[in-house]
Residue, then its C-alpha position, 0 to 999 in steps of 0.5 A: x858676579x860674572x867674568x866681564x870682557x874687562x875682567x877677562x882682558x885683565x886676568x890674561x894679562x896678569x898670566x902674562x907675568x912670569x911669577x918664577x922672576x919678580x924683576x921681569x915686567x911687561x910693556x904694552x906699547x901705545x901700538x897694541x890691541x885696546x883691549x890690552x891697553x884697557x886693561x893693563x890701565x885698569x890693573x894699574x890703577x888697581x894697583x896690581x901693576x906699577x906703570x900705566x903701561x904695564x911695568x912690574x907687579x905691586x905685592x897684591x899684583x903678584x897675589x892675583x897673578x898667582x891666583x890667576x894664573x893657579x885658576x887657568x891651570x886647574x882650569x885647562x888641566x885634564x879631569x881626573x875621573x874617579x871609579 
């Protein structure tokens, strides 16, 4: 399994949410890049989100916005060198 764009597309948008406020959502106007707008369908009709158009996470958004956003930041951390 690779990361696609799709799936790319998809996870910088579950960073997007703000896991410390799980009444905060997101709204991808009609105005936005496609790429955005393809993937916030997608998350929706996964049903990681609530709206077609962003909206707030489901219980298994909030799951892999977690992982998601855990993963970026192991990710872009500094690598601790070990003697």
């Amino acid at each position: 399994m690779t990361f696609t764009p799709e799936l790319i597309a998809e996870l910088e948008i579950l960073a997007l949410y703000n896991l410390d406020n799980h009444q905060e959502g997101l709204k991808v106007h009609n105005n936005a890049n496609p790429k955005a707008q393809g993937a916030v369908t997608r998350l929706y009709h996964k049903g990681l989100i609530t709206q077609a158009d962003g909206g707030y996470l489901t219980s298994l958004g909030l799951d892999a916005a977690e992982h998601a956003q855990a993963l970026l930041t192991i990710l872009v951390s500094e690598p601790e060198h070990s003697s």
